[in-house]
MDTraj code that builds the backbone (N, CA, C; nanometers):
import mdtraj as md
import numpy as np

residues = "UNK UNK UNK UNK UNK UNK UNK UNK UNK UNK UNK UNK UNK UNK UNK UNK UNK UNK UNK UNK UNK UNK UNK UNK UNK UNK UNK UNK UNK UNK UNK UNK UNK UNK UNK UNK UNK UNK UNK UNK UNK UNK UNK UNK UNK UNK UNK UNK UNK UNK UNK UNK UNK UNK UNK UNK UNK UNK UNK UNK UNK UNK UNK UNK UNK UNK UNK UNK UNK UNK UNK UNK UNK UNK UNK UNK UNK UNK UNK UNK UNK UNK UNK UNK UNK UNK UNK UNK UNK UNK UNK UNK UNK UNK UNK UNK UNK UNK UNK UNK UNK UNK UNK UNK UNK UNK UNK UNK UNK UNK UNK UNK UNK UNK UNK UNK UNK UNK UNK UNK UNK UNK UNK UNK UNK UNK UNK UNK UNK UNK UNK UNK UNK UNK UNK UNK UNK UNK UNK UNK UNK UNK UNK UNK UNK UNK UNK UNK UNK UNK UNK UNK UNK UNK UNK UNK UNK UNK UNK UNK UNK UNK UNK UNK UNK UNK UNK UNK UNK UNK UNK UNK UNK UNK UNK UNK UNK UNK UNK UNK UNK UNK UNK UNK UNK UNK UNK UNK UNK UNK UNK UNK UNK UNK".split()
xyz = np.array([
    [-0.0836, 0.4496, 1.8728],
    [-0.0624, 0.3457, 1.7733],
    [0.0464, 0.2524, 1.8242],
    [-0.0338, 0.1346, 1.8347],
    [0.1336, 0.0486, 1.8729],
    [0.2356, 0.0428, 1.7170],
    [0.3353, -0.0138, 1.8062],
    [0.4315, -0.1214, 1.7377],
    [0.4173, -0.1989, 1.6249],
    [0.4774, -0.1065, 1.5386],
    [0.4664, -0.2639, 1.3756],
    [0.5601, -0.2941, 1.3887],
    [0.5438, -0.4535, 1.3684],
    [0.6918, -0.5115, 1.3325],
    [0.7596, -0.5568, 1.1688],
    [0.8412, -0.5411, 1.1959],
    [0.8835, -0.5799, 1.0225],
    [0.8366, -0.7099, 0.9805],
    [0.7985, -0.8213, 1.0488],
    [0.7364, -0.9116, 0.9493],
    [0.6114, -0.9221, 0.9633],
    [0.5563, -0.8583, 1.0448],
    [0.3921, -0.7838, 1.0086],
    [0.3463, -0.6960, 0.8853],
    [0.4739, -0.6325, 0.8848],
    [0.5155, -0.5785, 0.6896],
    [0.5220, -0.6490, 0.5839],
    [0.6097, -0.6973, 0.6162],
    [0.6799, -0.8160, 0.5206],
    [0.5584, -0.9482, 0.4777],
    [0.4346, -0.9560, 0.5821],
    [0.3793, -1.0590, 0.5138],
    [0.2816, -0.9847, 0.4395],
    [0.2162, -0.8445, 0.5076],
    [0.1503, -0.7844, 0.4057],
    [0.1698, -0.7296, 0.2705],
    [0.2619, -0.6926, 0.2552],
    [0.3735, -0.7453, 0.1039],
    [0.3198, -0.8116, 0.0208],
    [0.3893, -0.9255, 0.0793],
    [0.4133, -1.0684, 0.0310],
    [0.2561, -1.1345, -0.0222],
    [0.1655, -1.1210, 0.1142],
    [0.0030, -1.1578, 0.0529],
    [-0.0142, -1.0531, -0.1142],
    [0.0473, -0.9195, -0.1485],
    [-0.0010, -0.9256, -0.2372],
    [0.0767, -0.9800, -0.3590],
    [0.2007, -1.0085, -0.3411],
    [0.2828, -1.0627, -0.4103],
    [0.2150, -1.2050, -0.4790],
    [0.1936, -1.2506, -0.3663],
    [0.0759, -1.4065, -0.4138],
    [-0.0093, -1.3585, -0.5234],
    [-0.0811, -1.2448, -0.5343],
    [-0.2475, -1.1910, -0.5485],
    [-0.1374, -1.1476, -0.6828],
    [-0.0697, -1.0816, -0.7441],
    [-0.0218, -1.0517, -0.8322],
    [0.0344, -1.1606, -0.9264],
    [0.0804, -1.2478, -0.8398],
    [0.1856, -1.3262, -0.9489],
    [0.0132, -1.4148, -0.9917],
    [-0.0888, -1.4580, -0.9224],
    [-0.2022, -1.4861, -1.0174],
    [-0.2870, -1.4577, -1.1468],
    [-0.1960, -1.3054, -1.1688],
    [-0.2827, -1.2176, -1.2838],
    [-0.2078, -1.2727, -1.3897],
    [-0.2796, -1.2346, -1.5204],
    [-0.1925, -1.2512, -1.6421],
    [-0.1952, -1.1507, -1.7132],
    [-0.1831, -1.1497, -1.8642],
    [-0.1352, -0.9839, -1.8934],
    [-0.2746, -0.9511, -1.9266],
    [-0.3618, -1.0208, -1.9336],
    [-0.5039, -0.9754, -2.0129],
    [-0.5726, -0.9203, -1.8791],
    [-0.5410, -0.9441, -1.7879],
    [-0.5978, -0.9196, -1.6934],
    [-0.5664, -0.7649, -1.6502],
    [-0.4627, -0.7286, -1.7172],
    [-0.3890, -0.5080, -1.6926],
    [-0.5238, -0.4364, -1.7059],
    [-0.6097, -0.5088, -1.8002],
    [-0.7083, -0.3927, -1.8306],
    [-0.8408, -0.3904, -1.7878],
    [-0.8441, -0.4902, -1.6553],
    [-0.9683, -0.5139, -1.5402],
    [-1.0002, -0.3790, -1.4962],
    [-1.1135, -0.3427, -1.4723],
    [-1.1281, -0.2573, -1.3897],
    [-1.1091, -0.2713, -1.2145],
    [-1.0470, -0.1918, -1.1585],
    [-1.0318, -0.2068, -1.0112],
    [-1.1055, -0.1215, -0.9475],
    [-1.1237, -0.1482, -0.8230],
    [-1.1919, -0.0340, -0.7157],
    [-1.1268, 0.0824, -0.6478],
    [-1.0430, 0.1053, -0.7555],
    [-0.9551, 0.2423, -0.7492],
    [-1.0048, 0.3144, -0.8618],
    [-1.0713, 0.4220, -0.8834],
    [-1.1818, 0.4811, -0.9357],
    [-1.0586, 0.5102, -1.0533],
    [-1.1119, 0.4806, -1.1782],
    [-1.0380, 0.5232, -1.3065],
    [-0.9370, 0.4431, -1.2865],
    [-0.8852, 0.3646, -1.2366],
    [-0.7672, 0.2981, -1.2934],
    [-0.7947, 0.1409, -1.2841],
    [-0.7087, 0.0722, -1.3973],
    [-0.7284, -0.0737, -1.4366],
    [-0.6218, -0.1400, -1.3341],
    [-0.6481, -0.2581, -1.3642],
    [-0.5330, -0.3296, -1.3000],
    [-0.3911, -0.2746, -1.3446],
    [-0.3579, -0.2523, -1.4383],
    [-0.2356, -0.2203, -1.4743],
    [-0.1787, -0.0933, -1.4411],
    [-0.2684, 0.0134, -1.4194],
    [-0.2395, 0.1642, -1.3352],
    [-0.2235, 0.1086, -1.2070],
    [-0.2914, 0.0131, -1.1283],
    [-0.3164, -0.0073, -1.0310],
    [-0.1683, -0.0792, -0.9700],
    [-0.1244, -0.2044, -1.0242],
    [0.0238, -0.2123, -1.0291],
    [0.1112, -0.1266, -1.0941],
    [0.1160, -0.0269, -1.1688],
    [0.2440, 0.0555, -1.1978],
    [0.2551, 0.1363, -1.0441],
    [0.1029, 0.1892, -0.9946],
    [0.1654, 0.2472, -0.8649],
    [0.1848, 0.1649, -0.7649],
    [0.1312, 0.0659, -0.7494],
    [0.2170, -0.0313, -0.6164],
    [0.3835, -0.0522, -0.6401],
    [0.3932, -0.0882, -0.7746],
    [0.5241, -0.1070, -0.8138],
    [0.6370, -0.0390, -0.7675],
    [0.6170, 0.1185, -0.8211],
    [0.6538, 0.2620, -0.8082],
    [0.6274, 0.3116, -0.6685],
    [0.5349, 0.2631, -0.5708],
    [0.5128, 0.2547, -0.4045],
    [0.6048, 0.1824, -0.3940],
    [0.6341, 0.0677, -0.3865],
    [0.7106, 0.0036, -0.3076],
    [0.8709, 0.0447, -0.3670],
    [0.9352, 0.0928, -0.4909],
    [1.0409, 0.1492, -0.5036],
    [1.0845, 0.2742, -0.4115],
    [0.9412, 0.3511, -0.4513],
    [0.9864, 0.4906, -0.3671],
    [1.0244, 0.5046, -0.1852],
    [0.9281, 0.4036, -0.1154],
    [0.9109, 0.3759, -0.0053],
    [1.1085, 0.3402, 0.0491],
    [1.1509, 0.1906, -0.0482],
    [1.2775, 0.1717, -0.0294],
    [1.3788, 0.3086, -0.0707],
    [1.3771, 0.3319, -0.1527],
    [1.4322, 0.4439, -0.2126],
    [1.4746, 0.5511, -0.1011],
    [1.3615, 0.5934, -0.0117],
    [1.3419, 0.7096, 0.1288],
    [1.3723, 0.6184, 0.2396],
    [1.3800, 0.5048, 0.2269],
    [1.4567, 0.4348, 0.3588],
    [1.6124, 0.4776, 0.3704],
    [1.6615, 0.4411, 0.2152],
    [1.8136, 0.4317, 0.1639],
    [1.8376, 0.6109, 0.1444],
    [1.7832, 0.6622, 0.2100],
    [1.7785, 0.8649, 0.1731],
    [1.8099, 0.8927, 0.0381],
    [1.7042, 0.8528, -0.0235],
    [1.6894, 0.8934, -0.1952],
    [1.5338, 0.9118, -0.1990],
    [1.4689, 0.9438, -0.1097],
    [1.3345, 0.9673, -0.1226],
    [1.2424, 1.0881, -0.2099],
    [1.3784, 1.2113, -0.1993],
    [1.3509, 1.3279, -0.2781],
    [1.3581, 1.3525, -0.4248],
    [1.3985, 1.1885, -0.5051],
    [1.4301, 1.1937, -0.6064],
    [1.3168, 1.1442, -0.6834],
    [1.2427, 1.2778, -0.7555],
    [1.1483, 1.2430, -0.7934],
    [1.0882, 1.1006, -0.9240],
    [1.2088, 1.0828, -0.9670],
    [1.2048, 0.9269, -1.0537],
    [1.2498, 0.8150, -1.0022],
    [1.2396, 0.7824, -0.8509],
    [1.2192, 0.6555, -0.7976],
    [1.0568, 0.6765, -0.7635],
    [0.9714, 0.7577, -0.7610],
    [0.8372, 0.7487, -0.7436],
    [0.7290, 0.7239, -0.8722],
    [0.7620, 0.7533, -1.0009],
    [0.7455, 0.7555, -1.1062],
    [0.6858, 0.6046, -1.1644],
    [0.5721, 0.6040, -1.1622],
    [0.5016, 0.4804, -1.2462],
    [0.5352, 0.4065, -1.3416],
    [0.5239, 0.3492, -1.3805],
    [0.5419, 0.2755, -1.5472],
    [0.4374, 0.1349, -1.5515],
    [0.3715, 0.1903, -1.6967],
    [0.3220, 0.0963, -1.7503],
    [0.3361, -0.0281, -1.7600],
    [0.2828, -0.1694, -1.6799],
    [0.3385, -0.3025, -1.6939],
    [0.3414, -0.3682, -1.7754],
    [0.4755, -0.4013, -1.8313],
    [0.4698, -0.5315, -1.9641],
    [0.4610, -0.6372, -1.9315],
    [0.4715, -0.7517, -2.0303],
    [0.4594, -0.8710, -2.0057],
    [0.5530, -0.9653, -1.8744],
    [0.6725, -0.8405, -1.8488],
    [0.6878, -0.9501, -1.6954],
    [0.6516, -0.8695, -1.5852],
    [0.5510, -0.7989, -1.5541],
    [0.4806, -0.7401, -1.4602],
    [0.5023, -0.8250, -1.3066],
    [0.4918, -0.9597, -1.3004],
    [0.5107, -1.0310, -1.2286],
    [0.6238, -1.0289, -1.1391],
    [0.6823, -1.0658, -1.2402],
    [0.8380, -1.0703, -1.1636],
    [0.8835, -0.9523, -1.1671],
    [0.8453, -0.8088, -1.1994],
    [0.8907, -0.6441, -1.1922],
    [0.8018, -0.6389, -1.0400],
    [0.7068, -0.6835, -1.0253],
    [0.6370, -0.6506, -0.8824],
    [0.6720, -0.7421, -0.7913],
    [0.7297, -0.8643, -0.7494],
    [0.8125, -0.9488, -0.6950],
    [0.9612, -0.8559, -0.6574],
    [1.0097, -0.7978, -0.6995],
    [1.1125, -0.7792, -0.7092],
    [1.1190, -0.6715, -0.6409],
    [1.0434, -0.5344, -0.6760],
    [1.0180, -0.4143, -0.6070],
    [0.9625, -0.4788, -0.4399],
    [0.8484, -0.5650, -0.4161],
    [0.8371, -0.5814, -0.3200],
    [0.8961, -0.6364, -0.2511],
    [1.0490, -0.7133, -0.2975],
    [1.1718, -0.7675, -0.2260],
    [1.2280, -0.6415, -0.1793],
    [1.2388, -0.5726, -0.2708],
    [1.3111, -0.4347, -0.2379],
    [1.2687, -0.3654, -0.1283],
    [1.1322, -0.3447, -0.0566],
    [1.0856, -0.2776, 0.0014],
    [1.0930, -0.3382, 0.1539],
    [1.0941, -0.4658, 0.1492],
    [1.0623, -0.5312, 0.2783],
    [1.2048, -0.5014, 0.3352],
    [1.3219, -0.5431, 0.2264],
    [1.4844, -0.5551, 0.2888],
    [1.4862, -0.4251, 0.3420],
    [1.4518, -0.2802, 0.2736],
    [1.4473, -0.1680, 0.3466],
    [1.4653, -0.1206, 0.4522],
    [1.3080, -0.2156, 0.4387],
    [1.2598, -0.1710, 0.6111],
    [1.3416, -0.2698, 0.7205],
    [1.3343, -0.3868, 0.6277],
    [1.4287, -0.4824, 0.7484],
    [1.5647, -0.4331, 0.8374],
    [1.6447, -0.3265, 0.7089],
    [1.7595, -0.2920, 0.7204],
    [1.7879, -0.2639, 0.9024],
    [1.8993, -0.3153, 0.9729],
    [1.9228, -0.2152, 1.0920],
    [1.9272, -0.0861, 1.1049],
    [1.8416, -0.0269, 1.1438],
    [1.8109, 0.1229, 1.2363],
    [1.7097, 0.1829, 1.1239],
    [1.6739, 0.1209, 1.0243],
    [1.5804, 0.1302, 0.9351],
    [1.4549, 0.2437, 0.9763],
    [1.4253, 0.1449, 1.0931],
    [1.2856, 0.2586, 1.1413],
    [1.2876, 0.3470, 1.2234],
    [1.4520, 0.3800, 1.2544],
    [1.4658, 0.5015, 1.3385],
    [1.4908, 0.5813, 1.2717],
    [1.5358, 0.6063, 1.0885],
    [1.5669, 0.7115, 1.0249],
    [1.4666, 0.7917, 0.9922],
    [1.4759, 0.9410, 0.9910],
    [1.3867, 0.9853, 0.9115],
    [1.3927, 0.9782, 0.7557],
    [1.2805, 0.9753, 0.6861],
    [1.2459, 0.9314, 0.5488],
    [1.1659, 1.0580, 0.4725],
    [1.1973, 1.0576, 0.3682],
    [1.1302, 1.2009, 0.2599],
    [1.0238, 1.1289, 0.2050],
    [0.9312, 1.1748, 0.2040],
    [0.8049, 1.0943, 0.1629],
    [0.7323, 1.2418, 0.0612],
    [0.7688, 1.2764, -0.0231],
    [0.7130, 1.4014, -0.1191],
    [0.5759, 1.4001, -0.1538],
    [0.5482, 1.2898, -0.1475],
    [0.3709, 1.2753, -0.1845],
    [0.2660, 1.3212, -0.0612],
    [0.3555, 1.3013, 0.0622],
    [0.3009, 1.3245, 0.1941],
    [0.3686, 1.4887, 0.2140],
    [0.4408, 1.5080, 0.1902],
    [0.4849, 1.6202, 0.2198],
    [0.6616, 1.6565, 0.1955],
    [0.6008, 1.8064, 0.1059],
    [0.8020, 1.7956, 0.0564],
    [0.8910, 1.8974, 0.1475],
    [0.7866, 1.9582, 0.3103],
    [0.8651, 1.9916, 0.3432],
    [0.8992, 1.9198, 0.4872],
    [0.8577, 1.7796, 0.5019],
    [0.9211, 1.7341, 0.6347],
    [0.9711, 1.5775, 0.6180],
    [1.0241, 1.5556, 0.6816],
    [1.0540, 1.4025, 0.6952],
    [0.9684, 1.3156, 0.7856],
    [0.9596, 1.1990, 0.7724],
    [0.8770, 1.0966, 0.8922],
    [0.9828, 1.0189, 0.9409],
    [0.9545, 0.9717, 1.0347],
    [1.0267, 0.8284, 1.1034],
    [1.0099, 0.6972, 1.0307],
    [1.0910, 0.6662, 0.9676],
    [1.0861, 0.4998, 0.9449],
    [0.9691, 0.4345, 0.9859],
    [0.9630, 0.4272, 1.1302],
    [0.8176, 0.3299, 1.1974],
    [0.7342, 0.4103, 1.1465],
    [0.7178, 0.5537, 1.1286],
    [0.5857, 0.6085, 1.0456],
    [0.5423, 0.5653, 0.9327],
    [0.6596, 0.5714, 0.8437],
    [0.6708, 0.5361, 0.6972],
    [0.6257, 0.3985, 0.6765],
    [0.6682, 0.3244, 0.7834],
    [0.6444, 0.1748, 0.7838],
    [0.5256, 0.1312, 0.8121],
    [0.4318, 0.2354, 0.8683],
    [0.2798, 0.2174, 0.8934],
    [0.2009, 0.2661, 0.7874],
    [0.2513, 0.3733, 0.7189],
    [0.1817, 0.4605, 0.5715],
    [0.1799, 0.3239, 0.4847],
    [0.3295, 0.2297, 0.4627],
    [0.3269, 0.1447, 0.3844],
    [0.2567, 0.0102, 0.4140],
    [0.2407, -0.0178, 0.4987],
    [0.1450, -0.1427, 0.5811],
    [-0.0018, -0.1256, 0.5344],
    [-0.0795, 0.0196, 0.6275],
    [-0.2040, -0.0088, 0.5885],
    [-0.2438, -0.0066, 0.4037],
    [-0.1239, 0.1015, 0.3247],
    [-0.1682, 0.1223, 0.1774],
    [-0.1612, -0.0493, 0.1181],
    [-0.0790, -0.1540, 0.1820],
    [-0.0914, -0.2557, 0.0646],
    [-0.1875, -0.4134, 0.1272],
    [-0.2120, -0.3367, 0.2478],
    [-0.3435, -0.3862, 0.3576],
    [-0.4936, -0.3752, 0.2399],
    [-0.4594, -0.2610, 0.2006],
    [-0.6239, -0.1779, 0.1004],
    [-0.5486, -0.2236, -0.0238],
    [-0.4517, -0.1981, -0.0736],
    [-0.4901, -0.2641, -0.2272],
    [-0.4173, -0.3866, -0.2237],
    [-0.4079, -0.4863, -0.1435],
    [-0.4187, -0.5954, -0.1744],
    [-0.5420, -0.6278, -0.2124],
    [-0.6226, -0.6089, -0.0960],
    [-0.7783, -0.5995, -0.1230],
    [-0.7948, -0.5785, -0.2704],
    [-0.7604, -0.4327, -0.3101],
    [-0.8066, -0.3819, -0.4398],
    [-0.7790, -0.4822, -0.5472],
    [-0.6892, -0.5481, -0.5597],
    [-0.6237, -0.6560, -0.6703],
    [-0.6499, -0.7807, -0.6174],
    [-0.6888, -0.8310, -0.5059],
    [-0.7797, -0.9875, -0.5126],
    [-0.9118, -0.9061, -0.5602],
    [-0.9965, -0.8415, -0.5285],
    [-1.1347, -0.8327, -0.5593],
    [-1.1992, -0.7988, -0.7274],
    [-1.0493, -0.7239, -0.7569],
    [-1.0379, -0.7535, -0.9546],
    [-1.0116, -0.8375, -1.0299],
    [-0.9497, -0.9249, -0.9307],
    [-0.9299, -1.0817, -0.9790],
    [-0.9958, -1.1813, -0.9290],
    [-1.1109, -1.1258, -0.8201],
    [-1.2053, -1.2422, -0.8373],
    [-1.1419, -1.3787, -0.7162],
    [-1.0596, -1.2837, -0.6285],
    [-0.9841, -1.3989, -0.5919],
    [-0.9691, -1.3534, -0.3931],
    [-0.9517, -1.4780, -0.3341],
    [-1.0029, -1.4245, -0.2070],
    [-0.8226, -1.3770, -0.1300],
    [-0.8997, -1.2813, -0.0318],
    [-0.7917, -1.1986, 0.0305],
    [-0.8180, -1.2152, 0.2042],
    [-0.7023, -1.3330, 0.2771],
    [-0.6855, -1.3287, 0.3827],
    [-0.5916, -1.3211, 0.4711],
    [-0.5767, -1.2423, 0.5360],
    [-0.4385, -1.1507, 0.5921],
    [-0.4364, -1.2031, 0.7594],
    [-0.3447, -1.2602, 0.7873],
    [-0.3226, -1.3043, 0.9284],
    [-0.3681, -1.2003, 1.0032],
    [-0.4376, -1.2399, 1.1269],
    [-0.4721, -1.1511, 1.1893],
    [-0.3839, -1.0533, 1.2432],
    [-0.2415, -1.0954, 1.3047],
    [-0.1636, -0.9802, 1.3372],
    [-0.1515, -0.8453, 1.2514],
    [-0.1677, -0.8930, 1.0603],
    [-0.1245, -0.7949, 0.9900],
    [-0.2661, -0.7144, 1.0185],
    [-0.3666, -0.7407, 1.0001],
    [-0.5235, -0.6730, 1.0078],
    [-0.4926, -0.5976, 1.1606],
    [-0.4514, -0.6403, 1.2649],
    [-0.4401, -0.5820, 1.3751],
    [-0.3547, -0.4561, 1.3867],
    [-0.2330, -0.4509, 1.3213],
    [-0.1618, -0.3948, 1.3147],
    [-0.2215, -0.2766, 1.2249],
    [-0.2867, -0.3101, 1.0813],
    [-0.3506, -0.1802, 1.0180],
    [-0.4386, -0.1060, 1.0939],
    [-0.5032, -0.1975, 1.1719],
    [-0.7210, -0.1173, 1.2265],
    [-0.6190, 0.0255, 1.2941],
    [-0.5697, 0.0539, 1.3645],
    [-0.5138, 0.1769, 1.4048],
    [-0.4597, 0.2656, 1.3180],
    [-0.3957, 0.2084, 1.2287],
    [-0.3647, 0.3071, 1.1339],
    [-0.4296, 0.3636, 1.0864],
    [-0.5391, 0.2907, 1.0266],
    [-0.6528, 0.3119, 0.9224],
    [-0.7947, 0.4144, 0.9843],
    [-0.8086, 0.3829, 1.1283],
    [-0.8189, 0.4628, 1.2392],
    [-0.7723, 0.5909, 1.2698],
    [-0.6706, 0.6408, 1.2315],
    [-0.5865, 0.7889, 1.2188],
    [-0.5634, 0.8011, 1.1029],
    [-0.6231, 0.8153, 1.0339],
    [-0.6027, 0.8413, 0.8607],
    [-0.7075, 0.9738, 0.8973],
    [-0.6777, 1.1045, 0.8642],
    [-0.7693, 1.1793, 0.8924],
    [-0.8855, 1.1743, 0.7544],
    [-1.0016, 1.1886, 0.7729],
    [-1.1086, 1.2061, 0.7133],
    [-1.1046, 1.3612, 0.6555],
    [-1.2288, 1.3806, 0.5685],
    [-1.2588, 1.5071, 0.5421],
    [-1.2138, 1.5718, 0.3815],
    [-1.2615, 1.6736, 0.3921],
    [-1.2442, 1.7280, 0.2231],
    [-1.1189, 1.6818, 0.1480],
    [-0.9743, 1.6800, 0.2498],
    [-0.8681, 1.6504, 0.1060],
    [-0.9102, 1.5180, 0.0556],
    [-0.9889, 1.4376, 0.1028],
    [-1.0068, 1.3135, 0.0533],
    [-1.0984, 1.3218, -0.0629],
    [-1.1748, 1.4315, -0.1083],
    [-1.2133, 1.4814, -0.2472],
    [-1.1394, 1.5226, -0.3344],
    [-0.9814, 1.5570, -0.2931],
    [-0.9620, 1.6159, -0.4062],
    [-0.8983, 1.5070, -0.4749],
    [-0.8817, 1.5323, -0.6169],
    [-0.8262, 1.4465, -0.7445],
    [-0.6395, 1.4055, -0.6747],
    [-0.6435, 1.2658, -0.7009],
    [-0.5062, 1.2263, -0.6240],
    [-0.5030, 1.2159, -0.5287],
    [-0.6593, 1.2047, -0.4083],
    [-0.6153, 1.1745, -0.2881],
    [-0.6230, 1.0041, -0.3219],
    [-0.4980, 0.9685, -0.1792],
    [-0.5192, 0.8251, -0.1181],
    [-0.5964, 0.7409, -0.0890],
    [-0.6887, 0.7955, -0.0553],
    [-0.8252, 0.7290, 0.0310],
    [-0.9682, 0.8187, -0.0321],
    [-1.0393, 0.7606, -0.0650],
    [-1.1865, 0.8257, -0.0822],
    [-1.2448, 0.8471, 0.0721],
    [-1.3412, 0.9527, 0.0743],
    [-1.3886, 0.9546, 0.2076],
    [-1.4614, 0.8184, 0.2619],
    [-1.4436, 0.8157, 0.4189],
    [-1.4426, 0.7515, 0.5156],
    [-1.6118, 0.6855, 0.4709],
    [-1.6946, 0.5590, 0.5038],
    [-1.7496, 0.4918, 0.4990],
    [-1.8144, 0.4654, 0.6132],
    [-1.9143, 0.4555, 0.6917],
    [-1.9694, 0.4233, 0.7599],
    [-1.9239, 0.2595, 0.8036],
    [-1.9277, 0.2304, 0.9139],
    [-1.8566, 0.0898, 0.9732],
    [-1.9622, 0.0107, 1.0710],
    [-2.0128, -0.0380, 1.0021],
    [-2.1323, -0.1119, 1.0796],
    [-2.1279, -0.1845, 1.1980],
    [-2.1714, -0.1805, 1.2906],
    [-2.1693, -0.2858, 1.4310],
    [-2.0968, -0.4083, 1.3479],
    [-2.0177, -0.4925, 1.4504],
    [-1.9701, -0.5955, 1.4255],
    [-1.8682, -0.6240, 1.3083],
    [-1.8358, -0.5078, 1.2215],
    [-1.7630, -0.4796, 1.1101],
    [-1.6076, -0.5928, 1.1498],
    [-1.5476, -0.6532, 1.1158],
    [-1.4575, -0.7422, 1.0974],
    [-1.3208, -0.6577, 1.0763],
    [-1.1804, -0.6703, 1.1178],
    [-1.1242, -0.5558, 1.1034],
    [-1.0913, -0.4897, 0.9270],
    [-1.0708, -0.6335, 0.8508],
    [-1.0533, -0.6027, 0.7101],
    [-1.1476, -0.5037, 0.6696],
    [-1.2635, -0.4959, 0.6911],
    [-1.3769, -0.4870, 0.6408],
    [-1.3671, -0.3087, 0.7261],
    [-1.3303, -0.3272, 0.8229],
    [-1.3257, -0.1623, 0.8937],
    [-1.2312, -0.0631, 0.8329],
    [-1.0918, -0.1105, 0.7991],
    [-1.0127, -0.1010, 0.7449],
    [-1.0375, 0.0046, 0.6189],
    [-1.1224, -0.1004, 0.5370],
    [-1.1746, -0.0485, 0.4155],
    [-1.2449, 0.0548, 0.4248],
    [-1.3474, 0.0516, 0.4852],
    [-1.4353, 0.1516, 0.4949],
    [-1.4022, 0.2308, 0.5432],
    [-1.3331, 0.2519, 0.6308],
    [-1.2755, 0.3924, 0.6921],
    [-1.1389, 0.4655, 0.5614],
    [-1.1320, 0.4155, 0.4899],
    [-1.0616, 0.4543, 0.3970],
    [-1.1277, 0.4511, 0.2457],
    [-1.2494, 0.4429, 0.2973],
    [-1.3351, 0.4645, 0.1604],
    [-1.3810, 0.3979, 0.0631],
    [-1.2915, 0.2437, 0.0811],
    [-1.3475, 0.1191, -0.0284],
    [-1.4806, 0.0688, 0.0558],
    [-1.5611, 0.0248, -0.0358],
    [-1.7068, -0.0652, 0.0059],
    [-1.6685, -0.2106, -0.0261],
    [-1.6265, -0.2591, 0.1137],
    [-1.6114, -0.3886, 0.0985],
    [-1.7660, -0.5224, 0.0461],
])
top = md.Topology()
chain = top.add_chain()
for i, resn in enumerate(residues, 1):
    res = top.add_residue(resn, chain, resSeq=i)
    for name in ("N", "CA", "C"):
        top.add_atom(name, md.element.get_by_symbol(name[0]), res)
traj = md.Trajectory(xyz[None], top)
């Protein structure tokens, strides 16, 4: 896997930051292509992703109420603006991606590397950016560096049964057709039908 860089992060972020601040509140109760959850489940956990993510940069990762969801009210907008400010400075921080990070959802008995953590968080808002333009009806295009930077990740995402069980990340892997586009590979190897 190569090299992510922090503003290969930082714009994949930010694209969904755009894709969010477009919604309005009527829009929480869209259905998304995250099986059982609306738009508004769908941002409480990006929200609550991008806290927890900063949170395990700053070694507070083990604390189980910086991971913790919440229901979006009426300034959803600017609560998801804000978390995703939070997340980018994180990673920006100096020596940021050389620390190891507690990631409990991945595992509560090891730590990752920063640049790991920083790739878990890249390809997840790579796929639900996707997930929240395509509930809003609204188009999703990601500089090619950021798409370049996911296809490998998304590429080592292992396949197979845990991806059945209730609370996995990814639905199983998708078939990837000749000529598949990387967004579009992306997805499917992580289980959305683009």
């Amino acid at each position: 896997m190569h090299t992510i860089s922090g503003n290969v992060h930082a714009a994949a972020v930010r694209a969904t930051v755009g894709l969010v601040d477009q919604a309005t509140v009527a829009d929480l109760t869209r259905p998304t292509p995250c099986a059982g959850w609306d738009l508004g489940d769908l941002l409480a956990h990006m929200t609550a992703q991008h806290r927890g993510f900063a949170a395990a940069v700053h070694g507070h990762g083990r604390d189980p109420a910086v991971w913790e969801p919440v229901r979006p009210g009426d300034d959803f907008r600017e609560e998801y603006a804000e978390a995703a400010a939070t997340v980018v400075e994180a990673f920006a921080a100096p020596g940021a991606l050389a620390r190891e990070v507690q990631l409990p959802e991945l595992s509560a008995d090891r730590t990752f590397p920063g640049r790991l953590a920083l790739s878990f968080h890249l390809v997840d808002y790579v796929v639900h950016g996707w997930d929240v333009a395509t509930t809003l009806s609204l188009p999703f295009d990601l500089p090619d560096d950021v798409l370049a930077a996911a296809l490998p990740i998304a590429r080592a995402v292992p396949d197979g049964e845990a991806r059945l069980s209730p609370g996995a990340a990814f639905a199983p892997a998708r078939a990837v057709p000749p000529g598949a586009g990387p967004l579009a590979e992306v997805l499917l190897r992580l289980g959305r039908q683009p």
